[in-house]
N, C-alpha and C positions, 0 to 999 in steps of 0.2 A: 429232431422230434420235439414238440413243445412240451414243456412240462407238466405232467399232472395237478390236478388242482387237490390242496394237502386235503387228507382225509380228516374231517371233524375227530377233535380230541375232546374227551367226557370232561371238562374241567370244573374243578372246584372253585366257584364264582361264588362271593357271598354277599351280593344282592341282584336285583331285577335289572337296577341300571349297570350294572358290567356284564348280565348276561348280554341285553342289551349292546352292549359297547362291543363284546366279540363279534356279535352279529352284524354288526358295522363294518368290523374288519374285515370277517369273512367277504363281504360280498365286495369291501372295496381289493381284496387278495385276488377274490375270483373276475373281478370284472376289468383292473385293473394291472397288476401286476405280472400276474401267471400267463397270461397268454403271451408277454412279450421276453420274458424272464430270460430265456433262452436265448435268442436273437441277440436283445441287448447286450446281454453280458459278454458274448463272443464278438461281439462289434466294438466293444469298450463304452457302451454309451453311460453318462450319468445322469439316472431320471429322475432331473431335476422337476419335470411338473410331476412325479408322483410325488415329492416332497412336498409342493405346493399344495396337492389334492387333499394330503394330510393333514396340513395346518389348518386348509379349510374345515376338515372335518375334526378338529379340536385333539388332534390325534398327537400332534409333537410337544405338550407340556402336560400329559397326562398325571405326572405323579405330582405338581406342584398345585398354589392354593389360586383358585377360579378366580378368588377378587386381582389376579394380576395375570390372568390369562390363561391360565394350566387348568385340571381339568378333575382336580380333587381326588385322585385315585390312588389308592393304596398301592404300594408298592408288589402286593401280592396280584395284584389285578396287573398294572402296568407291565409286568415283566411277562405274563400270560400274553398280552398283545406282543410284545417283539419278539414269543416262541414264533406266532403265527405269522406276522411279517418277518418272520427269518425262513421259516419253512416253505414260504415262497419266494423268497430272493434276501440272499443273506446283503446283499449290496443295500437293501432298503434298511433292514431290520438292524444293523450294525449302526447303519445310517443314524437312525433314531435314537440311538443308543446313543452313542460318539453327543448327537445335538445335547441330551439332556442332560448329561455327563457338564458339557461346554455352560450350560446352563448353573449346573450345581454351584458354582461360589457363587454369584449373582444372587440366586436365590436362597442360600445358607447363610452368606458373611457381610453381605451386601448392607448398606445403608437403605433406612427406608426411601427416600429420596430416589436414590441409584435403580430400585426396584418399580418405583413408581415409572419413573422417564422411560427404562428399556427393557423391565420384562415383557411385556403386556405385546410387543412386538416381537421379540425372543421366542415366546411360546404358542402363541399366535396367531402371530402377524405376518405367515411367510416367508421368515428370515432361517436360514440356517447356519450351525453354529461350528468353528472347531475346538479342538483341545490341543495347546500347543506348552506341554510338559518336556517330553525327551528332545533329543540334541543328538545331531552327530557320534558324540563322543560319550553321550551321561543317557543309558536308556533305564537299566532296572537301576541304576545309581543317579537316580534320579535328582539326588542332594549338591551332586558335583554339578549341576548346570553353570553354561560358563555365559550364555545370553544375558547384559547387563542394561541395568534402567539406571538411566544417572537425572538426577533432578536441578533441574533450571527453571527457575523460579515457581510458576505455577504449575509446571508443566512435569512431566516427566521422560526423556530420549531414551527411546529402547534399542540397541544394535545386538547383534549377532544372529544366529541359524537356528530353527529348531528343524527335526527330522520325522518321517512317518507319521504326519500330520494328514488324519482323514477327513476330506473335505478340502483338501488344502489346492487352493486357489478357485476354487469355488464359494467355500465360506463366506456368509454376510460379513460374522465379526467373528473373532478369534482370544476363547479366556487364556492369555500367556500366563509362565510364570517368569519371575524374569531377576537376575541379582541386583539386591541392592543394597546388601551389605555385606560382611565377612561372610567366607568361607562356609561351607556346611547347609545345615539346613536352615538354620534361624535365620539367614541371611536374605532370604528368597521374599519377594511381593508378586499378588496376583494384579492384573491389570484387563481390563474390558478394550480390546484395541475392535474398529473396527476394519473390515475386509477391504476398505479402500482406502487405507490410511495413506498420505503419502510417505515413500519409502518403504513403502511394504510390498514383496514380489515373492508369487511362489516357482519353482522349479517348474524341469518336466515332469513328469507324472511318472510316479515308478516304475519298473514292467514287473507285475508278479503274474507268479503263477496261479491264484486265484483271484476272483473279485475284481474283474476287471473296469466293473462299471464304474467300481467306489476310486477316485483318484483320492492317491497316496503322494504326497509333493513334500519335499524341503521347502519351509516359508524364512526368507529374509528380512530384517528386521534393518534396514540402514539409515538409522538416525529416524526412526520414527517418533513424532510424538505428541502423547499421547498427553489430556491434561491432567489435575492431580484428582479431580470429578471421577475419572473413571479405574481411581486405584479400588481394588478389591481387598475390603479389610483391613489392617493394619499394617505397617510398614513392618516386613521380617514374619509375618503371619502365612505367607503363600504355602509354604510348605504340608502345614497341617490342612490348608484348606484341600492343595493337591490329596492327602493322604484319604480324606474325609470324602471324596469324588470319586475314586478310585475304590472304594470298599463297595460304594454303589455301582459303578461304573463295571465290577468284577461279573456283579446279580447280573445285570445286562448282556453281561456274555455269556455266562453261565445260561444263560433262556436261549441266546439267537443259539448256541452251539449244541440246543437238545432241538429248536426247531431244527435244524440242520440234518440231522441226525433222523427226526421223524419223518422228515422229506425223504431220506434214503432207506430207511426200512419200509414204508409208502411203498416206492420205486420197485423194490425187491421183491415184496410178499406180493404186489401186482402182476411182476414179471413172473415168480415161479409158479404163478397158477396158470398163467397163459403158456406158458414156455413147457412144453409136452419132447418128452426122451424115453424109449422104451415103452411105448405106448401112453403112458399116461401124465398127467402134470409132476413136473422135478418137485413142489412142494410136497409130494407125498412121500418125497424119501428122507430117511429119518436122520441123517447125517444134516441135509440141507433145513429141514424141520427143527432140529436141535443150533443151529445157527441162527435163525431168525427169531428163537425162544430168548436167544441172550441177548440179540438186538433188542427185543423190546423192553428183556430189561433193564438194562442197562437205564435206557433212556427213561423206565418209570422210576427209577432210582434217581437219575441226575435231576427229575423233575419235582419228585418230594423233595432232593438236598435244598434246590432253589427256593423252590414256596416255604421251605422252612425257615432259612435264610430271611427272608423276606419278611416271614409275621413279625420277626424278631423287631426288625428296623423298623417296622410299622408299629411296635407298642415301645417303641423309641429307649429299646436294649442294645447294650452293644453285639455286636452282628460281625466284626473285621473278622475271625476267626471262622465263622462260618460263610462269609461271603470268599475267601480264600479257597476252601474247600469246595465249595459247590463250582468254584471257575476250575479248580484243578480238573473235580468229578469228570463234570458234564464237558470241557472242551477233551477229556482224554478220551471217555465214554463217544463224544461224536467222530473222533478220530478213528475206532476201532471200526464202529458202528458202518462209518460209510466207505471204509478199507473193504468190509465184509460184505455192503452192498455192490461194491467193483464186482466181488468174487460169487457172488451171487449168479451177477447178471453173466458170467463166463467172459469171452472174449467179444460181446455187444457193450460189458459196462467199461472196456476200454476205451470204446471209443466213444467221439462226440457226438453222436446218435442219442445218445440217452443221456440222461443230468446223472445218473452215478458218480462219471468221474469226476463232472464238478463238485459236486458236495464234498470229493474224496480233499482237491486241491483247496476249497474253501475250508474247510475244517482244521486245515494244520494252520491257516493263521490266528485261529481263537488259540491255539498252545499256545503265541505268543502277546498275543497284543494286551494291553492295559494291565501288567506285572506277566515273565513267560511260567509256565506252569514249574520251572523248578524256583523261581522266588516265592511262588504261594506253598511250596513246602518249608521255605523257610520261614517265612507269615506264620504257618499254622505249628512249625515246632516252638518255635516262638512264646507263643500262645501255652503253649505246654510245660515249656521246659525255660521260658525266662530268656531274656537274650544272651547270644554266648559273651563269657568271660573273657575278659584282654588281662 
């Protein structure tokens, strides 16, 4: 069955040109995405020309500055669009996410120079981006990456693995982190490699159980190299820049995992008025009525934590603390949210007849991806209580 096209959400837009700019997405959701949502996903396809479609419509550098190709949008606006491309395929709306994540050091630490030659194409120009942080071995310890950049004269040689890299071997260009000095985190440099560097190979594509459009690859890194033109930052700086990507990078999840969520209470409050038991529709009974009351709110909760989150960074406050909480919120909140939409639909939202159960298998990888939700409790006690004592 193809998926429902998401029902218009009342959102708080604070000018003409972002209402404007939803109305964009909506119709590029409705005209493009949602009809084939379904299909794709179960075939494993990655739609790469809806990627394109985006860039064309100035839709992949939305939160960065116009004079280099982004699209000047508040961080409160920008995360509103990847609820709604998430609400209709979380493989796109992640999608987008992951790019401007990949983006972040480029346009935060970058040389003006560096921003001039490759954002403009980055944000753009059609190109998509990945984030190649975790390893094998180093994923919420993120500090212990063992992947090393050794430097030979102008250049710079990257070797070893990173892991769960979205996008990965798809990817135009890829922001690594990569060691290149002691131990720890001071040790760590960003670098702009791109997707066709030579010596650079990604895997097969992982098999999960959700998100099947979105390829997930090991990228190998054998002797690649890269020049010193496209180091990101200072040498032993990557780590903070990682940290600084990631606070942003958490908002972006926190948004795709309430659209997520709103696709599946959609799904459900649709199904239980159609779906008649005892003569009349199952939404009249107050068991099922009181289950879909907490569905939704949930999700008006995880969606104030976000926008909250969000003004914060946008009047340029510090935000880690509440951008932790809102990915905790909203990826648990969609976790429940589309468990409940399964049990909604009875034994039709088991099966693949209906996107229920998708959303149910999509939802559990927002608990873990970009920090899992129990390191954002540690983030947020953190916050509270000071780091713990040695």
């Amino acid at each position: 069955m193809p998926d429902r096209a998401p029902q218009p959400v009342d959102r708080q837009l604070p000018t003409e040109e972002s209402r404007d700019l939803i109305a964009l997405v909506r119709d590029v959701v409705q005209g493009e995405i949602v009809p084939r949502a379904a299909e794709e996903e179960d075939a494993g396809h990655f739609p790469r020309e809806v990627f394109s479609l985006l860039s064309e419509a100035g839709l992949l550098g939305l939160p960065y500055d116009s004079g280099l190709g982004g699209g000047d949008q508040p961080y409160e606006v920008y995360l509103q669009v990847l609820e709604e491309l998430a609400a209709a395929r979380l493989t796109v709306g992640l999608g987008v996410s992951v790019h401007t994540l990949a983006c972040h050091a480029l346009a935060g630490y970058g040389a003006k120079e560096q921003q001039t030659e490759h954002l403009p194409a980055m944000l753009g120009g059609g190109l998509l981006g990945g984030y190649c942080l975790s390893e094998p071995a180093s994923g919420s310890d993120a500090a212990s990456l063992r992947t090393r950049a050794v430097r030979d004269g102008d250049d710079w040689v990257i070797t070893g693995t990173k892991a769960w890299i979205t996008h990965g071997g798809v990817a135009d260009f890829y922001t690594v982190m990569a060691r290149t000095g002691p131990e720890g985190p001071r040790g760590v440099t960003a670098f702009l490699v791109p997707g066709d560097a030579e010596g650079l190979t990604a895997a097969a594509p992982e098999k999960k159980m959700g998100m099947k459009g979105s390829p997930t690859a090991q990228i190998h890194f054998d002797g690649v190299r890269v020049p010193d033109a496209r180091r990101i930052g200072d040498e032993g700086q990557g780590f903070t820049i990682a940290l600084s990507a990631l606070d942003s990078g958490r908002l972006g999840i926190a948004a795709c995992a309430i659209g997520v969520a709103q696709a599946a209470l959609d799904e459900a409050v649709a199904y239980a008025r159609e779906r008649r038991q005892f003569g009349r529709p199952i939404a009249d009974f107050q068991g099922l009525r009181f289950m879909l009351a907490d569905m939704a709110t949930q999700i008006e909760a995880g969606r104030s934590l976000y926008l909250a989150a969000a003004r914060l960074r946008d009047a340029g406050r510090p935000f880690s603390r509440q951008a932790a909480m809102a990915k905790l919120f909203c990826t648990d909140a969609a976790m429940k949210v589309t468990t409940d939409a399964v049990q909604v639909l009875g034994g039709y939202g088991y099966t693949a007849d209906f996107p229920a159960e998708r959303y149910m298998r999509e939802a559990k990888v927002l608990q873990i991806v970009e920090g899992t939700n129990q390191i954002q409790r540690v983030v947020i006690a953190r916050h509270l209580a000071g780091p713990e004592s040695r």
